[in-house]
C-alpha positions as CSV (number, residue, x, y, z in Angstrom):
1,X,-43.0,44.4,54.4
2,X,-41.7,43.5,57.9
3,X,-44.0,43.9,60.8
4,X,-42.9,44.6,64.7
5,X,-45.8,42.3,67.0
6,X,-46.8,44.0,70.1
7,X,-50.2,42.7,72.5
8,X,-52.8,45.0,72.9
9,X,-52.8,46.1,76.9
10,X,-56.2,47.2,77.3
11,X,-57.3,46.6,80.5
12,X,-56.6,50.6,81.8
13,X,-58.6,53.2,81.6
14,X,-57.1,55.5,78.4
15,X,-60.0,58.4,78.4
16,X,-59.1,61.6,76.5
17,X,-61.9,64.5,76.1
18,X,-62.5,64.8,72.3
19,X,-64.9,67.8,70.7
20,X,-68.6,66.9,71.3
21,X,-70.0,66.3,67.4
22,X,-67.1,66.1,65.7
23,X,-64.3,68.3,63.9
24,X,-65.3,70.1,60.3
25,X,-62.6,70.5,57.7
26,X,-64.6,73.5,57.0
27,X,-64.8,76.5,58.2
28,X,-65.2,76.2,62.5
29,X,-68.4,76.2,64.1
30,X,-68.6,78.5,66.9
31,X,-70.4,75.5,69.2
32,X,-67.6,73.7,68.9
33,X,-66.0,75.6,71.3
34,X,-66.0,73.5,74.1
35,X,-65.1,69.9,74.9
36,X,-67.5,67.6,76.4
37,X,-67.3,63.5,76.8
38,X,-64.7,61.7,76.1
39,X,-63.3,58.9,74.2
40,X,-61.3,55.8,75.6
41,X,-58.8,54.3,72.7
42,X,-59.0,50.8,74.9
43,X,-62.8,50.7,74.3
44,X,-62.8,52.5,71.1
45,X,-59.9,50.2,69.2
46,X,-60.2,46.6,70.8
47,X,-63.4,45.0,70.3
48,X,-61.5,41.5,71.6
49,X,-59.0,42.0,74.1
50,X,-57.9,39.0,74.3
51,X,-57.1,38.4,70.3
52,X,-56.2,42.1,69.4
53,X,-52.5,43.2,68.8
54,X,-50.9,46.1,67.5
55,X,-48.3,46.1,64.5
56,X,-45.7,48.7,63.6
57,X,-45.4,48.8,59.9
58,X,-42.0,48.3,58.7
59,X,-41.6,49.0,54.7
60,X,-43.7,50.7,51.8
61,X,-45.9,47.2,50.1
62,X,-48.9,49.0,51.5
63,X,-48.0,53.1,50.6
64,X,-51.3,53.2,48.3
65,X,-53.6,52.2,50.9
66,X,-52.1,55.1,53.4
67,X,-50.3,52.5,55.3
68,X,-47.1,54.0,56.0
69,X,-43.9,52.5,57.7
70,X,-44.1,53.5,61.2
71,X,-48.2,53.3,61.0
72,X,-49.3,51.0,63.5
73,X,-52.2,48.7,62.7
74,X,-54.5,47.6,65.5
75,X,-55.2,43.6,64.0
76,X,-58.0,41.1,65.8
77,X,-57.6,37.7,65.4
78,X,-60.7,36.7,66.0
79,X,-62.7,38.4,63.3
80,X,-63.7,36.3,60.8
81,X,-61.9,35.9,57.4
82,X,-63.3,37.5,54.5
83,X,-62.5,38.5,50.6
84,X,-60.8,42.2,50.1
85,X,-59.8,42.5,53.4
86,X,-56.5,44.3,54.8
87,X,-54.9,41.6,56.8
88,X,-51.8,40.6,58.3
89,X,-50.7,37.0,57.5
90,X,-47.5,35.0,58.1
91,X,-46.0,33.5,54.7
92,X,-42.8,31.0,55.0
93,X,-42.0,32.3,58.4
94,X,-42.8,35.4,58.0
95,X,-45.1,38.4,58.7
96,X,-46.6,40.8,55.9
97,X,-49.8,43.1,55.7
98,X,-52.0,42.9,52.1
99,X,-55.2,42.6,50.9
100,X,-56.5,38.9,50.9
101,X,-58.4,37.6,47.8
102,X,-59.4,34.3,48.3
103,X,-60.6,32.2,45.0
104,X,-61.7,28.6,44.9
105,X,-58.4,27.3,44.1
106,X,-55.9,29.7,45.9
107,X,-55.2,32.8,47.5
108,X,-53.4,35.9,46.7
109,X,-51.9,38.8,49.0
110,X,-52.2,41.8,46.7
111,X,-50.1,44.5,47.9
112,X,-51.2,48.7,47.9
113,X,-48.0,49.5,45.5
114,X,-47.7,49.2,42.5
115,X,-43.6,48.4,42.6
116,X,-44.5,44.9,43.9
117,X,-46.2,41.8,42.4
118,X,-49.5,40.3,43.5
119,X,-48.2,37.0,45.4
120,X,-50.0,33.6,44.7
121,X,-50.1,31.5,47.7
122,X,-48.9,28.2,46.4
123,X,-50.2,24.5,48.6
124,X,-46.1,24.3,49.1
125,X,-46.1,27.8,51.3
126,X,-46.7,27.6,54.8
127,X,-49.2,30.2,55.3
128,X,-51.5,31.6,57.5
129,X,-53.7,34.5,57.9
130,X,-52.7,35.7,61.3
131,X,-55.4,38.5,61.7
132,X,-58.0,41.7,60.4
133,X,-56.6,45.0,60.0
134,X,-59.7,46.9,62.0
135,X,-57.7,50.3,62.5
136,X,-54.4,52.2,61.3
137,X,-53.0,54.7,63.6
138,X,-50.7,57.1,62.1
139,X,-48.2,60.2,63.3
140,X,-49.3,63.3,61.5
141,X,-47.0,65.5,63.0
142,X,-43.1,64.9,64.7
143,X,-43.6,67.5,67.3
């Protein structure tokens, strides 16, 4: 899986209205029927400004986990590295999204489809994890 590397531009104001307290899946509640507040994507999606960038997902390693090519993945570099997490990592040169296992001894990138392999990160790789998956954005409609 390929990713396209884009900086996060979040010093303007990006507030949209949004329903106050939320949309059921139910049946709608007849409060709802107004719109009050409002949410800003900029302040809602980038905790660190200055180490958050968005990827667009380029192939199908990550299809189990919802992470679709095309997706694009909001990733901070600053946040701290951790076991289990979704992250996006540069391996021989290049960049891939997978879930990080780290063990005493090595690491793995363990991708969300079960077509690929588990890769062992080796000492000869050149490897790094670049950054945290904190969001995935997706398209729901082509409208």
């Amino acid at each position: 899986m390929k990713l396209e590397i884009f900086s996060a531009f979040s010093q303007s104001d990006l507030s949209l209205p949004y329903v106050d307290g939320g949309v059921y899946a139910g049946f709608p509640s007849p409060a709802q029927d107004f719109m009050e507040n409002s949410i800003d994507l900029n302040r809602d999606l980038v905790s660190h400004p200055e180490s958050t960038f968005y990827a667009r997902v380029v192939g199908d390693s990550m299809i189990e986990a919802d992470v679709n090519e095309g997706d694009i993945l909001v990733v901070d570099k600053s946040l701290e590295v951790k076991d289990g997490i979704m992250a996006v990592c540069i391996l021989n040169g290049e960049f891939t999204v997978k879930y990080l296992h780290v063990f005493e001894d090595h690491i793995e990138l363990v991708p969300a489809n079960s077509s690929y392999k588990t890769i062992r990160v080796g000492a000869d790789d050149d490897f790094e994890v670049w950054g945290t998956v904190t969001f995935v954005i997706k398209r729901m409609s082509r409208s």
